[in-house]
MMTF fields as JSON, N, C-alpha, C and O atoms, coordinates in Angstrom:
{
  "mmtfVersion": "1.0.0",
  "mmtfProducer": "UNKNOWN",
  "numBonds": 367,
  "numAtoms": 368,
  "numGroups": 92,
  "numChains": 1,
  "numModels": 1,
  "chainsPerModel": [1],
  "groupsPerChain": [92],
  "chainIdList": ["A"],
  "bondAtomList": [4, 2, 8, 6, 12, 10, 16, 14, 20, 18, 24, 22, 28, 26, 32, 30, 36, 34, 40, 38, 44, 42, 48, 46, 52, 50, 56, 54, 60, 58, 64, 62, 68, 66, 72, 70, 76, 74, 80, 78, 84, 82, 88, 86, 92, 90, 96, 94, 100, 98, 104, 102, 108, 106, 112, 110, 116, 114, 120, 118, 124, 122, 128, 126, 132, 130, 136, 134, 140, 138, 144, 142, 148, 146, 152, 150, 156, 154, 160, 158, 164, 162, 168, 166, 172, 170, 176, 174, 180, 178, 184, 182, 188, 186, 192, 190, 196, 194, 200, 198, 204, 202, 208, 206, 212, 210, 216, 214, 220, 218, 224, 222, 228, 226, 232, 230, 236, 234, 240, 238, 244, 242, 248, 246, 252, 250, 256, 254, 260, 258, 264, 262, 268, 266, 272, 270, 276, 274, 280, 278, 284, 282, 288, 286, 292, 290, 296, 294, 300, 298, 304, 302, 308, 306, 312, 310, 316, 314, 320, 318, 324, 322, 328, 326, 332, 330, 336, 334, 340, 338, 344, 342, 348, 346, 352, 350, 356, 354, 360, 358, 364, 362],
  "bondOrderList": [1, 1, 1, 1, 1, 1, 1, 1, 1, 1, 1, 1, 1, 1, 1, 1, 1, 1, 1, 1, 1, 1, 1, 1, 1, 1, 1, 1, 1, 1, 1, 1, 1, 1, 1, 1, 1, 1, 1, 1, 1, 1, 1, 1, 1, 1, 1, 1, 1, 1, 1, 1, 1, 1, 1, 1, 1, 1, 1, 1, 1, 1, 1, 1, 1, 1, 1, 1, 1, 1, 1, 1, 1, 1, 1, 1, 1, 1, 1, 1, 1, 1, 1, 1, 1, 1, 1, 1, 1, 1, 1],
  "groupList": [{"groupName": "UNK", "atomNameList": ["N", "CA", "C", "O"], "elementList": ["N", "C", "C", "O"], "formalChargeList": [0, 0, 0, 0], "bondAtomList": [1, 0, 2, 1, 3, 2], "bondOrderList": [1, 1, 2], "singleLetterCode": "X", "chemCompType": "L-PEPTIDE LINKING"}],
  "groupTypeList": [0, 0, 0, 0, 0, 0, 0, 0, 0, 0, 0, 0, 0, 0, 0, 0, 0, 0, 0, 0, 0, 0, 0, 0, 0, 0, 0, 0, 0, 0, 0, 0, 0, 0, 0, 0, 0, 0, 0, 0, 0, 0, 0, 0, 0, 0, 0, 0, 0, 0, 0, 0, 0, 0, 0, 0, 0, 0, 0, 0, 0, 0, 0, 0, 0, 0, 0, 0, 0, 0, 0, 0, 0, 0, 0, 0, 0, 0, 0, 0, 0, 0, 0, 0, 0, 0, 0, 0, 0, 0, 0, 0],
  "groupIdList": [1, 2, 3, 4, 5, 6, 7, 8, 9, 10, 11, 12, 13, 14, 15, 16, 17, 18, 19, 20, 21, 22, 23, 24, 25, 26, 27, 28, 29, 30, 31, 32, 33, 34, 35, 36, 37, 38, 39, 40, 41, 42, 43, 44, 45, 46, 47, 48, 49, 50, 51, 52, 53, 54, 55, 56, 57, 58, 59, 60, 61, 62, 63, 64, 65, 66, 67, 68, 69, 70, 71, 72, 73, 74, 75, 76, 77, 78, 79, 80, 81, 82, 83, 84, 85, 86, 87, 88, 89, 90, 91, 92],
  "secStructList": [7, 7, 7, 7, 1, 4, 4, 4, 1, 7, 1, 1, 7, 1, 1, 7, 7, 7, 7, 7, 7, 7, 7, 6, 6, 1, 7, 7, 7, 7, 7, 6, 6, 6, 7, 7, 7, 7, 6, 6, 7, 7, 3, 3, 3, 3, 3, 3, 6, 6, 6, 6, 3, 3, 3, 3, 3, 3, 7, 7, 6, 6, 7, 7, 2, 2, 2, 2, 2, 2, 2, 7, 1, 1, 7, 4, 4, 4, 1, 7, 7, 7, 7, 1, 1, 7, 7, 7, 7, 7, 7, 7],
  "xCoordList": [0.841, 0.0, 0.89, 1.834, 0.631, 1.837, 0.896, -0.201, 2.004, 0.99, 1.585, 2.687, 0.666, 0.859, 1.178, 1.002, 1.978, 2.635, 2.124, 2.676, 0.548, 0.039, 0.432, 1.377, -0.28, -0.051, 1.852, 2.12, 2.28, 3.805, 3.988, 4.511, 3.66, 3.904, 3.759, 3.143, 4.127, 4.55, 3.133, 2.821, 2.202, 1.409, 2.141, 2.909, 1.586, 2.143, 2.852, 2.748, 3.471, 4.474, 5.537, 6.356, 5.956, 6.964, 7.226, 7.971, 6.233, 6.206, 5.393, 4.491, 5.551, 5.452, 4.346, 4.175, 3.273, 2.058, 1.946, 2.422, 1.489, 1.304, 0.215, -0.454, 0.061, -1.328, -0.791, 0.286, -1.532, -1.156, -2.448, -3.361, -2.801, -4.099, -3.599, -2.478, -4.894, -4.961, -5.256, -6.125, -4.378, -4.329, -5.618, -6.115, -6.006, -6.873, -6.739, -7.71, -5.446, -5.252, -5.465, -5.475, -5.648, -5.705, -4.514, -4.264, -3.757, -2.154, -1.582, -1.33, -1.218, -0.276, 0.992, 1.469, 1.307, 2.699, 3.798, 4.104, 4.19, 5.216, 6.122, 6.842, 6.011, 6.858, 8.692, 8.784, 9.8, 10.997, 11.413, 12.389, 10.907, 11.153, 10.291, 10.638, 9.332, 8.405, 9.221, 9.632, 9.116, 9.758, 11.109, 11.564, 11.724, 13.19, 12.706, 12.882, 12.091, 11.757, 12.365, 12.915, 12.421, 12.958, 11.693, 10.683, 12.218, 11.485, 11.492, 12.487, 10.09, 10.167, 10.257, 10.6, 9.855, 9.619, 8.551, 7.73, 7.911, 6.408, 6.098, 6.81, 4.909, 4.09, 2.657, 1.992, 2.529, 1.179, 0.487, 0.964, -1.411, -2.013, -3.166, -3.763, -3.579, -4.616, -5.989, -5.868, -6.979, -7.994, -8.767, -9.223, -8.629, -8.96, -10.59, -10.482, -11.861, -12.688, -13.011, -13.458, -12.836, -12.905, -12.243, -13.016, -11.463, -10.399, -10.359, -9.746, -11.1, -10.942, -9.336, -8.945, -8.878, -7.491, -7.107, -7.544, -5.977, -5.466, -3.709, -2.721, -3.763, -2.138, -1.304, -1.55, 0.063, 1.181, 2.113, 2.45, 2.436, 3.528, 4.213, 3.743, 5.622, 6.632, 7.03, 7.465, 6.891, 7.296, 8.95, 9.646, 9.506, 10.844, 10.796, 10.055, 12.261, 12.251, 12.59, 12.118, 13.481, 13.573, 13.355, 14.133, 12.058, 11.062, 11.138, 10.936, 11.538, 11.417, 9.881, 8.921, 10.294, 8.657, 7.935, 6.75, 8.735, 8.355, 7.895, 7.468, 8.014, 7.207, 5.744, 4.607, 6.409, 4.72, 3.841, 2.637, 4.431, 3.452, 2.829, 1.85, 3.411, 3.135, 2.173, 1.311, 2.116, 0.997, -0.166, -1.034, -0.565, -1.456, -2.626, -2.706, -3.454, -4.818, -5.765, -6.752, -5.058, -5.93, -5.005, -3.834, -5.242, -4.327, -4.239, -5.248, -3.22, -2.549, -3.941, -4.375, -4.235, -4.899, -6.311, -7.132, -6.632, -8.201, -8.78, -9.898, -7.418, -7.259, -7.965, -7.643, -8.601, -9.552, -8.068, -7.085, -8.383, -7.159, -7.28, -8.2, -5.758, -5.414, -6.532, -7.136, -6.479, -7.131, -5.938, -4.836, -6.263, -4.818, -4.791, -3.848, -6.077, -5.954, -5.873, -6.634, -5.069, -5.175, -6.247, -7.397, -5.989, -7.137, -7.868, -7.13, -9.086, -9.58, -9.384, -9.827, -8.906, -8.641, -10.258, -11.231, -10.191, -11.752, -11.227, -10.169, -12.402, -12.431, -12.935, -14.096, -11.866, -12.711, -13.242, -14.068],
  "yCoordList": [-1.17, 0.0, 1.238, 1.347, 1.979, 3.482, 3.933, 3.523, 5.436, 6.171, 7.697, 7.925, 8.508, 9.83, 10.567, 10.45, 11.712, 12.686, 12.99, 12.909, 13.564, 13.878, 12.481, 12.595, 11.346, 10.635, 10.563, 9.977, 10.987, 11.101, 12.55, 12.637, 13.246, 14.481, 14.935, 14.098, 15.866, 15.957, 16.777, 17.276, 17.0, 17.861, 19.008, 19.165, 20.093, 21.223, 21.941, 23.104, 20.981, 21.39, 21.951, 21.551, 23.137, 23.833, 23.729, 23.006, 24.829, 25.234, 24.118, 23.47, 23.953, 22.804, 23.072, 24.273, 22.283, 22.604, 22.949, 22.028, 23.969, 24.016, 24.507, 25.476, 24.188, 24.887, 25.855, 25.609, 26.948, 27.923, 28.057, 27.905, 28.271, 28.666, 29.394, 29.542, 30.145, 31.62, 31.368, 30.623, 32.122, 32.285, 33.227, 34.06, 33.206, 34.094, 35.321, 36.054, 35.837, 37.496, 37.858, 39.03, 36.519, 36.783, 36.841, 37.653, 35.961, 35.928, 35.01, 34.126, 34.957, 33.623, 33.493, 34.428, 32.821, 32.3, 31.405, 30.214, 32.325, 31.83, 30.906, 31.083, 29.367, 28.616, 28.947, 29.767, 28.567, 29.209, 28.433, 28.876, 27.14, 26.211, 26.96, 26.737, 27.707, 28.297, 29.437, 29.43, 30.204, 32.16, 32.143, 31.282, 32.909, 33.35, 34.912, 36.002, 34.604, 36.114, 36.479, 35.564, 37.87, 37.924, 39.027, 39.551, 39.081, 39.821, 41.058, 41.529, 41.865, 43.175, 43.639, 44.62, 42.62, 42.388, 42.689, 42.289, 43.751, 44.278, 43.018, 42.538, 42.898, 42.262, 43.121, 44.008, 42.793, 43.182, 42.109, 41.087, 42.427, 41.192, 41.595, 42.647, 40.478, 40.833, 40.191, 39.757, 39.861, 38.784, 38.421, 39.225, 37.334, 37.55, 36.576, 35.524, 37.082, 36.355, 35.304, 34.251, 35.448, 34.325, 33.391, 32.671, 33.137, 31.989, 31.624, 30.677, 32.517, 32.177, 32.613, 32.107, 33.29, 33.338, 34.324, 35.396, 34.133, 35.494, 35.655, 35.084, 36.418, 36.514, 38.049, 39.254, 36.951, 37.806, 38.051, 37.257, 39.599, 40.314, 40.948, 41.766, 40.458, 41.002, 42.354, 42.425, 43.477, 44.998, 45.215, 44.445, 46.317, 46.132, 47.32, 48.29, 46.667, 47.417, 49.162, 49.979, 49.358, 50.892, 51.189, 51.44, 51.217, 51.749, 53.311, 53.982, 53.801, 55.612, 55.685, 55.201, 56.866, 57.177, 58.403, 58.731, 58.746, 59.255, 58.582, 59.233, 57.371, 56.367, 55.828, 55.841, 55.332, 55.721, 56.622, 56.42, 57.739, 58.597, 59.081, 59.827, 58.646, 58.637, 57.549, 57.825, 56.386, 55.374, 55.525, 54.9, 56.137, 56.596, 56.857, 57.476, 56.269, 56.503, 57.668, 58.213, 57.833, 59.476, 60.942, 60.78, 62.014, 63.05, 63.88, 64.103, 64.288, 65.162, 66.657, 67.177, 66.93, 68.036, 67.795, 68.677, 66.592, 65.767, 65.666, 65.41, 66.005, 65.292, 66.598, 67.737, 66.469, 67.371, 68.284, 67.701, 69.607, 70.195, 69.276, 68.57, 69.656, 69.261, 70.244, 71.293, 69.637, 70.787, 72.022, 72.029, 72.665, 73.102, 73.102, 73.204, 72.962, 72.592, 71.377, 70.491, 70.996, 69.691, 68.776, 69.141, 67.954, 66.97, 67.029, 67.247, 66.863, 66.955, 65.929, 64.833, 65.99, 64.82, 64.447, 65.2, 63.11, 62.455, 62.268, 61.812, 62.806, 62.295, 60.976, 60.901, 59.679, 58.81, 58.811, 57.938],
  "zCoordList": [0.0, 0.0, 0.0, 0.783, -0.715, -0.927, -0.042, 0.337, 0.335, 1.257, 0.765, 0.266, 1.023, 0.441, 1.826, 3.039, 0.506, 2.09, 3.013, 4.111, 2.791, 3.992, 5.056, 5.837, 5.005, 5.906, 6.988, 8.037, 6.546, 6.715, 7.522, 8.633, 7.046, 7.5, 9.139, 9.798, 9.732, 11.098, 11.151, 10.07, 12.266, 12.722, 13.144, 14.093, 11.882, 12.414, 10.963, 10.571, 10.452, 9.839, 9.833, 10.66, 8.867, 9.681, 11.301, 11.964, 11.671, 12.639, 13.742, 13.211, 14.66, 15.673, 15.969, 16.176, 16.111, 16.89, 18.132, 18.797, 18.958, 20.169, 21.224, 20.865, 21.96, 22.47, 23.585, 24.127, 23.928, 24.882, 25.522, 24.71, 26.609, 27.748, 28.314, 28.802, 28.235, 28.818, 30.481, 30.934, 31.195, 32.388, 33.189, 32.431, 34.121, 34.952, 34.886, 35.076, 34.587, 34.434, 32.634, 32.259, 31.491, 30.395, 29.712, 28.821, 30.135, 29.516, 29.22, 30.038, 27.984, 27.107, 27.838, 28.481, 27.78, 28.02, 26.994, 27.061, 26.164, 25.043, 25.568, 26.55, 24.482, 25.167, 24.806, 23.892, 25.232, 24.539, 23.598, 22.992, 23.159, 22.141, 20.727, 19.567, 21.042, 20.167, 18.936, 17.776, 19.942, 19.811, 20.119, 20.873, 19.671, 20.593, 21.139, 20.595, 22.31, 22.837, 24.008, 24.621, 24.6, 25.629, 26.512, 26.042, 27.831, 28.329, 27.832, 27.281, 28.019, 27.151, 25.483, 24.824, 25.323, 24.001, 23.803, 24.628, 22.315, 22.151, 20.722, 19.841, 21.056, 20.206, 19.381, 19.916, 18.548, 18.155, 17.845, 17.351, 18.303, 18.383, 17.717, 17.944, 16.619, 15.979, 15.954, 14.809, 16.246, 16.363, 14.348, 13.535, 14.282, 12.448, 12.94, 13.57, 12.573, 13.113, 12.168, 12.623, 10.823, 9.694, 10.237, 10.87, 10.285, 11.009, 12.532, 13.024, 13.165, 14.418, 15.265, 16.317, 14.748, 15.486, 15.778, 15.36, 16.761, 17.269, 16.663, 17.124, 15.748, 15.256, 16.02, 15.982, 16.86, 17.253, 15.924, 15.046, 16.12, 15.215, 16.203, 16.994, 16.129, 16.92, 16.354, 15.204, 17.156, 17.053, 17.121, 17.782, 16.388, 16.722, 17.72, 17.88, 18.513, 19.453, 19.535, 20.326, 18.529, 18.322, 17.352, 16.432, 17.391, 15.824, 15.961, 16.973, 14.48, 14.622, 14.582, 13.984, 15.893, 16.337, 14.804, 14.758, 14.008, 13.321, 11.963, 11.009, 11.983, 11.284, 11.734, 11.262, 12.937, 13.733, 13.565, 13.404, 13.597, 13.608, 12.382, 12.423, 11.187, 10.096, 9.851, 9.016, 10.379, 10.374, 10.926, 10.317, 11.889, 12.325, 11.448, 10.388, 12.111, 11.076, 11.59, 11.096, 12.799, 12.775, 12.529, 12.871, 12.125, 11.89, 13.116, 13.785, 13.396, 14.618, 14.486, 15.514, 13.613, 13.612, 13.686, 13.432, 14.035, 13.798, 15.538, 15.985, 16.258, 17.765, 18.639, 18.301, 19.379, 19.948, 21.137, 21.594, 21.305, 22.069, 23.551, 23.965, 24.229, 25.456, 26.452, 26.229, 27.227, 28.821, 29.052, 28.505, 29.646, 30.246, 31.909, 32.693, 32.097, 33.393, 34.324, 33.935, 35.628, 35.816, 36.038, 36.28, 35.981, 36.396, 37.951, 38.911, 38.133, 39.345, 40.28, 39.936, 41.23, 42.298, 42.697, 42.672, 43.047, 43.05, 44.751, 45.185, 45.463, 46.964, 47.596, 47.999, 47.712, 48.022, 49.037, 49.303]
}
């Protein structure tokens, strides 16, 4: 009986299958066999609802903020003015 690749093939493929659960405070825990991450590392997280998933994009760490700010989907002049006065202390 021949058998075709699928049957052969590793679950996962490339990339290793893995499961992650969300903790009580709402937090993944990257395994280190997974990622090469370190602490303090920014991620971006996207929810895709067709698929059901949640995709991480690793941020670099010294991104020019003037690229950022060029991405921005709202315009600096769109942004309602500052107060100038401080904020009110709330009496508990």
């Amino acid at each position: 009986m021949r058998s075709s690749p699928i049957d052969i093939a590793e679950p996962g493929g490339i990339i290793p299958l893995m499961i992650l659960t969300l903790d009580a405070k709402r937090r993944l825990t990257l395994p280190a066999s997974l990622v090469p991450a370190q602490p303090g590392d920014h991620f971006q997280a996207e929810f895709d609802p067709e698929e059901d998933a949640v995709v991480f994009r690793r941020i670099a760490k010294n991104s020019d903020w003037l690229n950022v700010l060029k991405a921005c989907p709202v315009k600096m002049d769109d942004l309602p003015p500052r107060r100038r006065e401080y904020p009110k202390r709330l009496k508990l």
